[in-house]
OpenMM code with the backbone's topology and positions (N, CA, C; nanometers):
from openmm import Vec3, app, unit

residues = "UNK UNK UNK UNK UNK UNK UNK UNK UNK UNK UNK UNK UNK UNK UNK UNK UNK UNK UNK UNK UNK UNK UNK UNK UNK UNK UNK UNK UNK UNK UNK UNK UNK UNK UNK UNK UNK UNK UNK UNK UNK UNK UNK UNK UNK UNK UNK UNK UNK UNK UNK UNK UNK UNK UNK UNK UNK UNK UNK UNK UNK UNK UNK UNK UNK UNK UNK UNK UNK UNK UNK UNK UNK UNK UNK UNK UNK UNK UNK UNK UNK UNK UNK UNK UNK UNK UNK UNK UNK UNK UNK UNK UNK UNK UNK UNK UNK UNK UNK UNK UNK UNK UNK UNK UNK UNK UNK UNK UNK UNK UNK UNK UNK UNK UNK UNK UNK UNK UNK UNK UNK UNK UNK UNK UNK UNK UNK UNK UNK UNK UNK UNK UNK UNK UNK UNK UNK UNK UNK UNK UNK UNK UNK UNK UNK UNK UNK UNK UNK UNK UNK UNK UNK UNK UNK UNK UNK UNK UNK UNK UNK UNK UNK UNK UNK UNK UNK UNK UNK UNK UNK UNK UNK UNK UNK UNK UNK UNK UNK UNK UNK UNK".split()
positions = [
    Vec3(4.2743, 16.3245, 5.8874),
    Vec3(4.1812, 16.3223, 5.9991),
    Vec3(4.2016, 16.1972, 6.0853),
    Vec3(4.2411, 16.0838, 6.0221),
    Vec3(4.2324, 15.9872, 6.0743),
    Vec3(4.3750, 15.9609, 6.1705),
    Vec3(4.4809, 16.0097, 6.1282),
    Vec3(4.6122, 16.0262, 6.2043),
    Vec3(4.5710, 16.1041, 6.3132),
    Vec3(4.5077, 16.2605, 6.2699),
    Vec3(4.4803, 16.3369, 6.3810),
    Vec3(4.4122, 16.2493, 6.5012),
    Vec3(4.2894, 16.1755, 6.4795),
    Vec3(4.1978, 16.0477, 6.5545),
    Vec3(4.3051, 15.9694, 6.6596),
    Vec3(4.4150, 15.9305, 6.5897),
    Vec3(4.4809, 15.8306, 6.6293),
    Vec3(4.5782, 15.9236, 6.7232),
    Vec3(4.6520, 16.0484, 6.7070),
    Vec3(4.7427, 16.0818, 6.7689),
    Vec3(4.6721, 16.1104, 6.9408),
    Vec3(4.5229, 16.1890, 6.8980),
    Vec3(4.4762, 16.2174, 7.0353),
    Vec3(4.4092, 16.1117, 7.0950),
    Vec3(4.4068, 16.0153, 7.0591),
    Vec3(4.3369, 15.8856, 7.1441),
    Vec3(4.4837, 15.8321, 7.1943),
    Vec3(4.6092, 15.8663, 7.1614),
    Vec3(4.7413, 15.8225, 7.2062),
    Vec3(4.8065, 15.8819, 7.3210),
    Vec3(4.7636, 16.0309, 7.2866),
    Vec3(4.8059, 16.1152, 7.4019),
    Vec3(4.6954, 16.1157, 7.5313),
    Vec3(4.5794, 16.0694, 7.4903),
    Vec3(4.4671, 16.0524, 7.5778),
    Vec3(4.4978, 15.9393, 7.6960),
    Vec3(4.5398, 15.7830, 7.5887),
    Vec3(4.6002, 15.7360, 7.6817),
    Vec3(4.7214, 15.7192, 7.7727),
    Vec3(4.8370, 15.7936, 7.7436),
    Vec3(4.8990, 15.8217, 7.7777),
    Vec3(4.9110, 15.9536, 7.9032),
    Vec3(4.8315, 16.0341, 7.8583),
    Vec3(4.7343, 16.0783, 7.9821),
    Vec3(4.6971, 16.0097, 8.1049),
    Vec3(4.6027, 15.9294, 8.0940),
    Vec3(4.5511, 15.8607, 8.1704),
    Vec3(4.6492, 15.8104, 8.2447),
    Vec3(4.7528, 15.7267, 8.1751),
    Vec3(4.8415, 15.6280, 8.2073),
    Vec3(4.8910, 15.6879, 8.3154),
    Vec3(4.9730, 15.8152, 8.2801),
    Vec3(5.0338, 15.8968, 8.3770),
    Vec3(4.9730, 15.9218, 8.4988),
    Vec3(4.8186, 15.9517, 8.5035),
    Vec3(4.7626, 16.0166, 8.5941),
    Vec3(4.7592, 15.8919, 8.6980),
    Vec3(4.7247, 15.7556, 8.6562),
    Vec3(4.7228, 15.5884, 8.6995),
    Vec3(4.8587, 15.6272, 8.8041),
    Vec3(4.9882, 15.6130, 8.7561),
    Vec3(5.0630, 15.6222, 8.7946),
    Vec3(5.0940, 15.7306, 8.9300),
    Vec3(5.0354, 15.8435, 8.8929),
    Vec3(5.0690, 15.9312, 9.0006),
    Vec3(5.0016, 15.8899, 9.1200),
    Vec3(4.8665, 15.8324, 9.0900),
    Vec3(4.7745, 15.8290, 9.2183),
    Vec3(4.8236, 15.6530, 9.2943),
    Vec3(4.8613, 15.5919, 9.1985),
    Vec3(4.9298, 15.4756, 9.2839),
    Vec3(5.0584, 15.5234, 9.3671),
    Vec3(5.1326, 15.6063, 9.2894),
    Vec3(5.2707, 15.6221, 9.3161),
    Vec3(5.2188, 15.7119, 9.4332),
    Vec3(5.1681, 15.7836, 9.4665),
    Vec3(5.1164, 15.8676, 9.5846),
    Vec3(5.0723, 15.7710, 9.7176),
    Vec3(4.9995, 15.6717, 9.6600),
    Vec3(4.9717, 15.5719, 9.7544),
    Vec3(5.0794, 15.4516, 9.8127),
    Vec3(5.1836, 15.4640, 9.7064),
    Vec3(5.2849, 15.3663, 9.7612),
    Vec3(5.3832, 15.4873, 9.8241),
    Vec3(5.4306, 15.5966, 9.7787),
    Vec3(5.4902, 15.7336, 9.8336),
    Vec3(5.4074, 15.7270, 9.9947),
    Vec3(5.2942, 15.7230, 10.0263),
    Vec3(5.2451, 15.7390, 10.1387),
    Vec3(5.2887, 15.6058, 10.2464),
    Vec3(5.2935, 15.4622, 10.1818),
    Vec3(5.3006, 15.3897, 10.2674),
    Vec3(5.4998, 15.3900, 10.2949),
    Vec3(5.6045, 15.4551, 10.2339),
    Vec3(5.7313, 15.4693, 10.2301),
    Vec3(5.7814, 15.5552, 10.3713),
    Vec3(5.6834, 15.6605, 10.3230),
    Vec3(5.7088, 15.7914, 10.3996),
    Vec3(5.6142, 15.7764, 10.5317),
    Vec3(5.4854, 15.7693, 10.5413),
    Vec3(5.3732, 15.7448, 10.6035),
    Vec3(5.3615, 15.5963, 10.6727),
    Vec3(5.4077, 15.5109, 10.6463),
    Vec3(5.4009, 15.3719, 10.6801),
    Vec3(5.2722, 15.3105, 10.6643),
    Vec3(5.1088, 15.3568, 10.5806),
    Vec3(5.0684, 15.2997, 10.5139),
    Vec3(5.0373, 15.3668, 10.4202),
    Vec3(4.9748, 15.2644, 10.3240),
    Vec3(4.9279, 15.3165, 10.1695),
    Vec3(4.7941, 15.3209, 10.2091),
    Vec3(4.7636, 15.4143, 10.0931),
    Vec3(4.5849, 15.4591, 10.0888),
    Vec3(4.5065, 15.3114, 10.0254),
    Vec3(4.4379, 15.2670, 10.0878),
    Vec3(4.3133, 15.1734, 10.0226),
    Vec3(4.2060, 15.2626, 10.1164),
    Vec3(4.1033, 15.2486, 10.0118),
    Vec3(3.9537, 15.3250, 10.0284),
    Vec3(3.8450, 15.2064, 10.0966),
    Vec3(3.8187, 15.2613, 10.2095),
    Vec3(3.7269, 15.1671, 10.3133),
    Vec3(3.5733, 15.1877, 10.2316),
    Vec3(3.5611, 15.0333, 10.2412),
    Vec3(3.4018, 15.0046, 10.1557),
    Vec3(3.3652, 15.0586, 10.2304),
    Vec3(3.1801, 15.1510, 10.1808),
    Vec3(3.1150, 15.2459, 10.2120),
    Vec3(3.0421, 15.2042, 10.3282),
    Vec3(3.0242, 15.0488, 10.3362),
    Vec3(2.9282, 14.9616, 10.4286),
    Vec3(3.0053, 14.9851, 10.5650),
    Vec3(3.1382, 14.9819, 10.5561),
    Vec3(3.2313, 14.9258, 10.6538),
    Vec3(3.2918, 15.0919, 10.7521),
    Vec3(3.2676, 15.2110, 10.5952),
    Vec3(3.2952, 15.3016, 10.6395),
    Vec3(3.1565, 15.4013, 10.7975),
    Vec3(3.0534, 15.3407, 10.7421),
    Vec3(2.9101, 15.3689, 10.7743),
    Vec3(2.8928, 15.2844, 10.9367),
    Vec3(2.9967, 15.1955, 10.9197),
    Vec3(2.9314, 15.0594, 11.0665),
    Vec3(3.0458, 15.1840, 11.1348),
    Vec3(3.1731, 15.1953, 11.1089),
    Vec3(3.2764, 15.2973, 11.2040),
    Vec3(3.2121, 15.3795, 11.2085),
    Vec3(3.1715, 15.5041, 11.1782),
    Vec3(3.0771, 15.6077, 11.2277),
    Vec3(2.9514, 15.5628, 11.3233),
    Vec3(2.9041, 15.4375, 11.2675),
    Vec3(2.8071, 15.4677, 11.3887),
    Vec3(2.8648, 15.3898, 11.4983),
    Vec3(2.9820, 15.3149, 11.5243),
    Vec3(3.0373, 15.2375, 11.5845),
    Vec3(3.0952, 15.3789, 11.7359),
    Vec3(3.1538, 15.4909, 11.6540),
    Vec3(3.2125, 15.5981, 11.7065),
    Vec3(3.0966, 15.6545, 11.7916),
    Vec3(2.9225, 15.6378, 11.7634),
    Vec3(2.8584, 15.7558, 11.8797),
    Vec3(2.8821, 15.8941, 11.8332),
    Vec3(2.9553, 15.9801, 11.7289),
    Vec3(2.9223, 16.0891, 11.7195),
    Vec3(2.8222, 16.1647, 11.7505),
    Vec3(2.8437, 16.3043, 11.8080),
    Vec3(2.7469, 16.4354, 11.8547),
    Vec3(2.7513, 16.4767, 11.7754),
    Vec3(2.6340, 16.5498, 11.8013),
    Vec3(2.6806, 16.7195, 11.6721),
    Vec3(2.8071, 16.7965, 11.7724),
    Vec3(2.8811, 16.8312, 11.7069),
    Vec3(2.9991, 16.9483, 11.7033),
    Vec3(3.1062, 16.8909, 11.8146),
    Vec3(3.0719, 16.7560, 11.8099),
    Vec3(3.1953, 16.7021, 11.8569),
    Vec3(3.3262, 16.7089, 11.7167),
    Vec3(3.4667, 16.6829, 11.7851),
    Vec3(3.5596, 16.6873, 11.7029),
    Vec3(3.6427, 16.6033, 11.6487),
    Vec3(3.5892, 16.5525, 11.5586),
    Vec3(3.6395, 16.4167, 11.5024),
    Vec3(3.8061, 16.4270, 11.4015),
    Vec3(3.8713, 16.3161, 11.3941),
    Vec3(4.0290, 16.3234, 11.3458),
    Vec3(4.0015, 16.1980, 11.3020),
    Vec3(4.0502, 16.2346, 11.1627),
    Vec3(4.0844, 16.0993, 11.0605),
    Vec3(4.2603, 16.1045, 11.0597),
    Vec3(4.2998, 15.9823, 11.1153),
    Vec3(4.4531, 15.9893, 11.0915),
    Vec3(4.5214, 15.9151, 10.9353),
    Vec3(4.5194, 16.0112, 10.8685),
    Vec3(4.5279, 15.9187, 10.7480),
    Vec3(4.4085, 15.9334, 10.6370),
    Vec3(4.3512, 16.0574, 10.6173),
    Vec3(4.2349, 16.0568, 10.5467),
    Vec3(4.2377, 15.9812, 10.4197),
    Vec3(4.3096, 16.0248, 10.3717),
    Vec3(4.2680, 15.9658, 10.2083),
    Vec3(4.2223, 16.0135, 10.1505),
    Vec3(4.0794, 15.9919, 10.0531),
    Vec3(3.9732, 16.0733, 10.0117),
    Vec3(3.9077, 16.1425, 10.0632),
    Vec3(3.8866, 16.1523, 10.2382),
    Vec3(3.8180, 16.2416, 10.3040),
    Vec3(3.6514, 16.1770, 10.3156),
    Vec3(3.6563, 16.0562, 10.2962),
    Vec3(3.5281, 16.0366, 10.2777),
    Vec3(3.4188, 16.0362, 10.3785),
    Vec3(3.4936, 15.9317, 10.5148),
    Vec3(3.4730, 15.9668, 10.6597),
    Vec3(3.4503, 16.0790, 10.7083),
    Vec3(3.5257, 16.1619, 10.6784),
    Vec3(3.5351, 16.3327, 10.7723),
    Vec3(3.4085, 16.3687, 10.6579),
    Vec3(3.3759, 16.3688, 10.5754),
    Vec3(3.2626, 16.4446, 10.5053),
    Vec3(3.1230, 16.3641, 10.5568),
    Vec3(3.1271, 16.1900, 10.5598),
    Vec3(3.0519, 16.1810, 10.6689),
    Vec3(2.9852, 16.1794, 10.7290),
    Vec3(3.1084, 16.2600, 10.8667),
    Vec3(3.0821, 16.2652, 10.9723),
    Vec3(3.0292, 16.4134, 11.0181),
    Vec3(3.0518, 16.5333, 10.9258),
    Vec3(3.0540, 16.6465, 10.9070),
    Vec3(2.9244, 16.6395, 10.8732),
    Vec3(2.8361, 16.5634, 10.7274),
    Vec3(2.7242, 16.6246, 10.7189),
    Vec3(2.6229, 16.5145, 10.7749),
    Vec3(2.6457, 16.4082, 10.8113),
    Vec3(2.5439, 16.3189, 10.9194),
    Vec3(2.5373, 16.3343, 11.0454),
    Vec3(2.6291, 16.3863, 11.0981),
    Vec3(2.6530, 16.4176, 11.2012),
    Vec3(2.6738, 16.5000, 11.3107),
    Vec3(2.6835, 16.6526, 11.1921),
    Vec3(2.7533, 16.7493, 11.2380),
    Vec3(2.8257, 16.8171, 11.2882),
    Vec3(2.9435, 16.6884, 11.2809),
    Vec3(3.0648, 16.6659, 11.3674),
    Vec3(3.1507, 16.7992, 11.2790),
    Vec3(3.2682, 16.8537, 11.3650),
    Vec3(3.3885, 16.9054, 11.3442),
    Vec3(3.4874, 16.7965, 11.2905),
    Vec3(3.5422, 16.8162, 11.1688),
    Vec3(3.6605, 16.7499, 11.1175),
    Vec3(3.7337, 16.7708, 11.0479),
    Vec3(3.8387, 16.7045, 11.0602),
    Vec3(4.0093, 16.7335, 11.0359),
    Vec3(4.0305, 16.5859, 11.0296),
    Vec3(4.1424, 16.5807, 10.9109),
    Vec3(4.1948, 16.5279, 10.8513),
    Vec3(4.3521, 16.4972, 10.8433),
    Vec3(4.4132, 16.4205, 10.8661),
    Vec3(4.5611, 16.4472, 10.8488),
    Vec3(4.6196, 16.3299, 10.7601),
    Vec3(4.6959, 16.4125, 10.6313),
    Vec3(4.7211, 16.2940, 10.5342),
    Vec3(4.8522, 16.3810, 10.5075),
    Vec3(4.9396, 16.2639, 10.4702),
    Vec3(5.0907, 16.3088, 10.4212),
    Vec3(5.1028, 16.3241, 10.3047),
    Vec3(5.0227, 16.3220, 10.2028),
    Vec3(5.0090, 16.2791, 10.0533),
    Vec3(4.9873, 16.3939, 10.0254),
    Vec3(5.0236, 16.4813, 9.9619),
    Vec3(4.9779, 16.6281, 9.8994),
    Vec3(4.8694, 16.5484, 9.7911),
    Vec3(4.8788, 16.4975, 9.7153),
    Vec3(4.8117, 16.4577, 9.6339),
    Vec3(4.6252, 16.4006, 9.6961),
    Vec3(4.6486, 16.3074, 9.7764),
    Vec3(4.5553, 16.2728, 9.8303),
    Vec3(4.4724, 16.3743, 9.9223),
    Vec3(4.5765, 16.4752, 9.9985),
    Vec3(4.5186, 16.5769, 10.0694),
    Vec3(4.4255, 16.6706, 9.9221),
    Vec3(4.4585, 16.6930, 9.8884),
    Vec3(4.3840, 16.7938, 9.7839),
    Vec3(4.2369, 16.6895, 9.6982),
    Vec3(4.2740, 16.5673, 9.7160),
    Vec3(4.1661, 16.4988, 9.6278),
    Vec3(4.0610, 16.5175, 9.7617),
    Vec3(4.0813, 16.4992, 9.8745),
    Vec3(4.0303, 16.4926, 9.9965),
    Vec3(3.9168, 16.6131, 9.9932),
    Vec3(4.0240, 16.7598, 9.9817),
    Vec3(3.9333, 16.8748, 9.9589),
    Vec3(3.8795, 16.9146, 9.8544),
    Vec3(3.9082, 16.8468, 9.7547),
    Vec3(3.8017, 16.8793, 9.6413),
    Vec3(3.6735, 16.7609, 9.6919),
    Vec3(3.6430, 16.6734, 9.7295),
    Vec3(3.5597, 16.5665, 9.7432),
    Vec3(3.5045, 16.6547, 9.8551),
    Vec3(3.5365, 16.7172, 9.9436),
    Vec3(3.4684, 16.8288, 10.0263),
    Vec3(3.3691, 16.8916, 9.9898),
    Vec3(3.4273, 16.9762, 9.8853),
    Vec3(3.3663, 17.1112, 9.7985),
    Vec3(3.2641, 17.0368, 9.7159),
    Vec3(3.2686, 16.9422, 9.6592),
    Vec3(3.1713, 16.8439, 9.5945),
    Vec3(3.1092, 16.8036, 9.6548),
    Vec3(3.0924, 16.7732, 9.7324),
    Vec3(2.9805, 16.7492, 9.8951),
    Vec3(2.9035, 16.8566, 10.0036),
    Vec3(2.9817, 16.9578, 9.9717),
    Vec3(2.9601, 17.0921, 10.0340),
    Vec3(2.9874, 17.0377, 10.1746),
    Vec3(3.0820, 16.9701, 10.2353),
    Vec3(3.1328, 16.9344, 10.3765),
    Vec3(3.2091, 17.0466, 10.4078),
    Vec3(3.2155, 17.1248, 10.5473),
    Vec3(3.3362, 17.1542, 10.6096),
    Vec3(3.3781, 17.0933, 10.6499),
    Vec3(3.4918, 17.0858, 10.6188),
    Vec3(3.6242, 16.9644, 10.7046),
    Vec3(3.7586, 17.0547, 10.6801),
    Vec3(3.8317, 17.0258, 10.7500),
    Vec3(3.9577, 17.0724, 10.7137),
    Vec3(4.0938, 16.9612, 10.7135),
    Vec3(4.1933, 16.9728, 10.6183),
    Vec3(4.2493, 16.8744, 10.5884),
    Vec3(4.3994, 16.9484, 10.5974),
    Vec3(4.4991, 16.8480, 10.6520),
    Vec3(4.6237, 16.9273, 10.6745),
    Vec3(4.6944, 16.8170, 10.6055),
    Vec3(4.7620, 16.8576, 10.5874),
    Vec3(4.9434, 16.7696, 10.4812),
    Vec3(5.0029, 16.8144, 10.5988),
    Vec3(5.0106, 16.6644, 10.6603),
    Vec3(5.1461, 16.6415, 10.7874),
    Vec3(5.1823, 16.5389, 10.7809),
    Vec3(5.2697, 16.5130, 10.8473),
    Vec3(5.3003, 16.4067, 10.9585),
    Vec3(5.2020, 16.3793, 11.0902),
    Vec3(5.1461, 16.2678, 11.0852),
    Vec3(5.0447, 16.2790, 11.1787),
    Vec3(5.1355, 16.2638, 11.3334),
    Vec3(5.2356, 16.1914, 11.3527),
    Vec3(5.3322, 16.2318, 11.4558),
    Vec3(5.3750, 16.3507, 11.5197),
    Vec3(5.3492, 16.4616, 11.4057),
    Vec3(5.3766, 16.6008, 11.4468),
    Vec3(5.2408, 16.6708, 11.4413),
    Vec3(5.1415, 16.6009, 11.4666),
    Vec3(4.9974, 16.7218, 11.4884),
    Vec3(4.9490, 16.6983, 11.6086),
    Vec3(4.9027, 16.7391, 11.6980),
    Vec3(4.8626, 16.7685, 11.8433),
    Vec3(4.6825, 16.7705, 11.8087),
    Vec3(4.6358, 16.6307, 11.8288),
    Vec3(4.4877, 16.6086, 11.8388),
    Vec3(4.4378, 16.5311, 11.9326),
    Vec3(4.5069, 16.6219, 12.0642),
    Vec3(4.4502, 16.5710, 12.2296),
    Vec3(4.3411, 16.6348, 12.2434),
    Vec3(4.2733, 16.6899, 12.1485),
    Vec3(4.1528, 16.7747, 12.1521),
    Vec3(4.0451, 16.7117, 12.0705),
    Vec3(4.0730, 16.6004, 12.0555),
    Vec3(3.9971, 16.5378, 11.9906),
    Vec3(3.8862, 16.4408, 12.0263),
    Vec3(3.7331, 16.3979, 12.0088),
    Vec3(3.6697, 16.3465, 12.0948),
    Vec3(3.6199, 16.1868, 11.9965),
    Vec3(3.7126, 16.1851, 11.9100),
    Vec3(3.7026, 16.0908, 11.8231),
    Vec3(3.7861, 16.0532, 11.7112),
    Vec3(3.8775, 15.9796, 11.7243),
    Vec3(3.9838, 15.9355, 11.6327),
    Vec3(3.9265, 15.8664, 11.5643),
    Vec3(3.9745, 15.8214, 11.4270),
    Vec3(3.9444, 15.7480, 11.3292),
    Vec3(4.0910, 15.6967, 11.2688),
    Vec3(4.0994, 15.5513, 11.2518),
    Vec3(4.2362, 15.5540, 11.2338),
    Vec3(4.2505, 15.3751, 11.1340),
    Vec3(4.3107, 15.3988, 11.0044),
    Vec3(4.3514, 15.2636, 10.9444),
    Vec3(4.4748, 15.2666, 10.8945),
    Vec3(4.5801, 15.1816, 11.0343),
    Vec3(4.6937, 15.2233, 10.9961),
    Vec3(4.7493, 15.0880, 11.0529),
    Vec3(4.8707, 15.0477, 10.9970),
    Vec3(4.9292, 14.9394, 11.0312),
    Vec3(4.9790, 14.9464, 11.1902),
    Vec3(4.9927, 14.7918, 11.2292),
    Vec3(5.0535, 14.7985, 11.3483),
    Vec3(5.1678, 14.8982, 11.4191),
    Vec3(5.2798, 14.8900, 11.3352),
    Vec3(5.3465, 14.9938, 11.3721),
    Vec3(5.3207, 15.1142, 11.4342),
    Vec3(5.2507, 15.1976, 11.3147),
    Vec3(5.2271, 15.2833, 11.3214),
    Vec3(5.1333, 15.3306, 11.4658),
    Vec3(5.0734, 15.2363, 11.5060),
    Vec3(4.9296, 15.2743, 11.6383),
    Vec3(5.0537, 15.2454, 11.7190),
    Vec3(5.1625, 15.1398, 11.7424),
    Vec3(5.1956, 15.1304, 11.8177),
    Vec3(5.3118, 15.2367, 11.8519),
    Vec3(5.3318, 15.3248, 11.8042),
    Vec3(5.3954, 15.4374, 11.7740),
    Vec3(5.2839, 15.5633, 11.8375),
    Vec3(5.1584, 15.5528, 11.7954),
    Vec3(5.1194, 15.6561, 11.8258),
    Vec3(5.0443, 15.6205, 11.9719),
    Vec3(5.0784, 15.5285, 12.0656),
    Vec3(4.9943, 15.5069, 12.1533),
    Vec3(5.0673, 15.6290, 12.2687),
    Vec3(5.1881, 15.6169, 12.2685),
    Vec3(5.1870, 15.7493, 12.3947),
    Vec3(5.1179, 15.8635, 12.3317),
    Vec3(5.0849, 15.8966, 12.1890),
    Vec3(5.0232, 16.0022, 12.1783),
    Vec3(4.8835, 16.0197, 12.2129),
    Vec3(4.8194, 15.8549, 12.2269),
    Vec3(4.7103, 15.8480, 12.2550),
    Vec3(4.6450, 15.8621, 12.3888),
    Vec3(4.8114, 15.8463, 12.4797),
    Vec3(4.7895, 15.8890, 12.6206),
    Vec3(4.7416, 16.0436, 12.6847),
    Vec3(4.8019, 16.0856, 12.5843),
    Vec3(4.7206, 16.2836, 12.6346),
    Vec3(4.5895, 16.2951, 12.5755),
    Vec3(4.5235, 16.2057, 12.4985),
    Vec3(4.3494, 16.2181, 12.4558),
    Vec3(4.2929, 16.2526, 12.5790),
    Vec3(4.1947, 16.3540, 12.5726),
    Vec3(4.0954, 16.4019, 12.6847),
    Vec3(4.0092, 16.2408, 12.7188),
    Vec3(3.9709, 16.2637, 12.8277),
    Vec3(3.8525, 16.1514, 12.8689),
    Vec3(3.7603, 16.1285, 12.7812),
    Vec3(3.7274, 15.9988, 12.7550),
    Vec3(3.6000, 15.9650, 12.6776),
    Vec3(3.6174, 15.9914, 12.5585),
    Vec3(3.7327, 15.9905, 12.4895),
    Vec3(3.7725, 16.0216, 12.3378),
    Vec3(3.7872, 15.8752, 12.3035),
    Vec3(3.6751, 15.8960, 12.1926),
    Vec3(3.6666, 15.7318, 12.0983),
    Vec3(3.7541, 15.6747, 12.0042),
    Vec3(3.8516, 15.5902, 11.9921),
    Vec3(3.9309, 15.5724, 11.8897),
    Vec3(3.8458, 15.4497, 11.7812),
    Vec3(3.8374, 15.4650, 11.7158),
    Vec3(3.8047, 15.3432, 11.6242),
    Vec3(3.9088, 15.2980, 11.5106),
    Vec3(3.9602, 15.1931, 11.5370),
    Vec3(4.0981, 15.1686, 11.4247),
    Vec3(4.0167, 15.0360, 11.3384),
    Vec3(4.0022, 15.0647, 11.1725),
    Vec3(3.9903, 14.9761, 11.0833),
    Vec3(4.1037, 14.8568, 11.0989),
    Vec3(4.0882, 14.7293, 11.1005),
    Vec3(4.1639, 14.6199, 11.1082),
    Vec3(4.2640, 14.5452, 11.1855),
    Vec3(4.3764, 14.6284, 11.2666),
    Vec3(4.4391, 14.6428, 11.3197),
    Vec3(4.3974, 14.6401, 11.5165),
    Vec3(4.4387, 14.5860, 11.5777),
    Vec3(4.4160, 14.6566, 11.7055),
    Vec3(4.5413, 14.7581, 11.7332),
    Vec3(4.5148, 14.8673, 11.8628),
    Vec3(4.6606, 14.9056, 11.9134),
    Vec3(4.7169, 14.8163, 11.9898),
    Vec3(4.8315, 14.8012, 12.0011),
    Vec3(4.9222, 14.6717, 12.0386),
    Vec3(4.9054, 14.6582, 12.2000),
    Vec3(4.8641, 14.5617, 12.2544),
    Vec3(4.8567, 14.5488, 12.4187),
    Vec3(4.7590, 14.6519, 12.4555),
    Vec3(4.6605, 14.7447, 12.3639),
    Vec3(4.5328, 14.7643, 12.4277),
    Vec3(4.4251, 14.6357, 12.4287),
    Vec3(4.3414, 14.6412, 12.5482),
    Vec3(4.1953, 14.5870, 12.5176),
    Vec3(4.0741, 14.6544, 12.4557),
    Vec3(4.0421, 14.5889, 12.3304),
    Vec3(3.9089, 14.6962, 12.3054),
    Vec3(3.8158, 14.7241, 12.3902),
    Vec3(3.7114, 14.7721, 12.3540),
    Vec3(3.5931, 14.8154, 12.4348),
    Vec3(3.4973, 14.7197, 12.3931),
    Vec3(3.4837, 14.7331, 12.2264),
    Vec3(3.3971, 14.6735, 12.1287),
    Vec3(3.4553, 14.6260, 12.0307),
    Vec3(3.4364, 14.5079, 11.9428),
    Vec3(3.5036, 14.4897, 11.8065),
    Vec3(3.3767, 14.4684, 11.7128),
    Vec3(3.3889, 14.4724, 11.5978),
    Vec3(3.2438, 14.4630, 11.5220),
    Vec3(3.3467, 14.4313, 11.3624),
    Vec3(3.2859, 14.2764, 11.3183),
    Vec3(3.3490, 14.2051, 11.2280),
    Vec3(3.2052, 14.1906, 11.1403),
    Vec3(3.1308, 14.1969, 11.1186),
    Vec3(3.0063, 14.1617, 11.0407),
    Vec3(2.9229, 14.2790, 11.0760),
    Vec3(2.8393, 14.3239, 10.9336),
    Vec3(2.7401, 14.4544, 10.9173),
    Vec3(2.6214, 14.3506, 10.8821),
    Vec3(2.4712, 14.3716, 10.8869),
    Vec3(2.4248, 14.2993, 10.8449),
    Vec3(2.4217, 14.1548, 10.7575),
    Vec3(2.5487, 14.0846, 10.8130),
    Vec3(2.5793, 13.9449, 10.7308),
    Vec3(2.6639, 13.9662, 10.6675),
    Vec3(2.7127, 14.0916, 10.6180),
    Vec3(2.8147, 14.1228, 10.5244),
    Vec3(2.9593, 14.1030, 10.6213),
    Vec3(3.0423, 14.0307, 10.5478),
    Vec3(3.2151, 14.0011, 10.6003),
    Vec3(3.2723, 14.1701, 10.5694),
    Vec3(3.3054, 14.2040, 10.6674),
    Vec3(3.3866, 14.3066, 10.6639),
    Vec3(3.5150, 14.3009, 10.7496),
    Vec3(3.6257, 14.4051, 10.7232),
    Vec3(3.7745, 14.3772, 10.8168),
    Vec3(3.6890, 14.4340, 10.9430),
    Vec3(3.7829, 14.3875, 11.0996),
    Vec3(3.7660, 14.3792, 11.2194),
    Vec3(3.7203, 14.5651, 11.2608),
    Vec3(3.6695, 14.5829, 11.3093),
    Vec3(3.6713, 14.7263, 11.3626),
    Vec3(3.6877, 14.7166, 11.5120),
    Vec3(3.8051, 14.7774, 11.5647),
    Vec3(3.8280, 14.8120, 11.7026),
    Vec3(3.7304, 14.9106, 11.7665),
    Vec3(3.7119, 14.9582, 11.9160),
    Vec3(3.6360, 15.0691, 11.9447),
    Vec3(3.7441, 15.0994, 12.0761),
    Vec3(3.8088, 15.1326, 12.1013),
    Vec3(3.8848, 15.1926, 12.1920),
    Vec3(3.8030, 15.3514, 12.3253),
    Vec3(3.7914, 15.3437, 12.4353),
    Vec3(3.7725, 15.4453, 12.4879),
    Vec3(3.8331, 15.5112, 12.5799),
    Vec3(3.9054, 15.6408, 12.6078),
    Vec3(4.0037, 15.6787, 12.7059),
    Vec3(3.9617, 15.7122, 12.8344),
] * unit.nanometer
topology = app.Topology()
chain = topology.addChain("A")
for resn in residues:
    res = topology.addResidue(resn, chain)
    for name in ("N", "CA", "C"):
        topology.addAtom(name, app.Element.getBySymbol(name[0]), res)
């Protein structure tokens, strides 16, 4: 009994271990392929960007880079925003939509290349992505309809001026939040 004890507390951790591995390796796989890795925006910091953004109801909000989906769920049930998601991570895309279904959010979440998705229809970007990367996507940011809000966690886009920046939530130190408007 006691071998038996020992073999499945071995394979248990070894389990685990593996699973450790996949979800880092997904997150460093994302910043290879994707040009950043997934880190999960504190809930405080995630909460000041939403209300930083002005969301409507059934406006159409775009997370570039979801992650967990935590934003687009949200923004979906505080808000009653429309959202979509775009993450390159199969792995992360699916943790995204199960954290959906566990929330009972509609959102919808695509496994792309966010370079290759067309979200000029969008009335609110959400975006935490390295310099590069914004500065890459700024001609894409040139076909955004009027009055489409970008909000980028940490980063500015390169040679834009913000609108708004917001570095402190009630006293709390948080990274920089941009507010961009087209």
């Amino acid at each position: 009994m006691t071998e038996f004890l020992s073999i499945l507390i071995l394979i248990l951790f070894i389990l685990l271990f593996l699973i450790n591995i996949v979800l880092n390796g997904s997150s460093l796989l994302s910043y290879f392929i994707g040009g950043a890795p997934f880190l999960p925006t504190p809930i405080t910091t995630l909460k000041t960007m939403i209300s930083l953004a002005d969301i409507q109801s059934g406006e159409l909000v775009y997370d570039l880079g979801c992650g967990d989906g935590r934003l687009l769920i949200e923004a979906n049930l505080a808000y009653k925003a429309r959202a979509v998601g775009i993450e390159i991570s199969f792995i992360f895309c699916w943790i995204a939509r199960i954290n959906a279904n566990l929330h009972q959010a509609r959102i919808t979440v695509l496994q792309d290349d966010l370079m290759k998705i067309d979200f000029s229809d969008a009335d609110v970007i959400f975006c935490y992505l390295m310099p590069q990367q914004l500065n890459l996507l700024k001609k894409k940011f040139s076909f955004l309809k009027k009055g489409c809000r970008i909000i980028s966690l940490r980063f500015e886009v390169p040679g834009w001026k913000p609108l708004s920046h917001v570095n402190r939530n009630d006293r709390i130190q948080q990274p920089p939040i941009f507010k961009y408007q087209i």
